[in-house]
N, C-alpha and C positions, 0 to 999 in steps of 0.2 A: 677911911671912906673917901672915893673921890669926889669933888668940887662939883657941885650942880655944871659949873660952867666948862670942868674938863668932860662932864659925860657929854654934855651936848656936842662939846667940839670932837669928841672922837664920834659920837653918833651921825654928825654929819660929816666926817668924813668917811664912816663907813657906807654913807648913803649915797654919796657920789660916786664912791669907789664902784659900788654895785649898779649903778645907772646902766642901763644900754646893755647890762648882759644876755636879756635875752633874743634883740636883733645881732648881736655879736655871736651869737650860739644860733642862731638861723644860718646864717652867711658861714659859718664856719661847717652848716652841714649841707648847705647848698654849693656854697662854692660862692664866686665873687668872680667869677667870668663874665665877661658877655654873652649874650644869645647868638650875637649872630658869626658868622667865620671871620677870624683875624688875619689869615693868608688866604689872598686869593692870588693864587698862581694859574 
């Protein structure tokens, strides 16, 4: 059986790992452009 103190330490880093996933899964289906034109010729 694992150590009280190794679950926690891999629970938080499962926790952190998973932070921000899902503005990271927005922007990845939005795109990460800008709105406005980047060449203006």
């Amino acid at each position: 059986m694992a150590s009280r103190t190794g679950k926690t330490r891999n629970a938080r880093k499962a926790r952190a790992h998973s932070k921000g996933k899902a503005r990271k899964k927005q922007e990845q289906n939005k795109g990460t452009t800008p709105k406005f034109p980047i060449h203006i010729d």
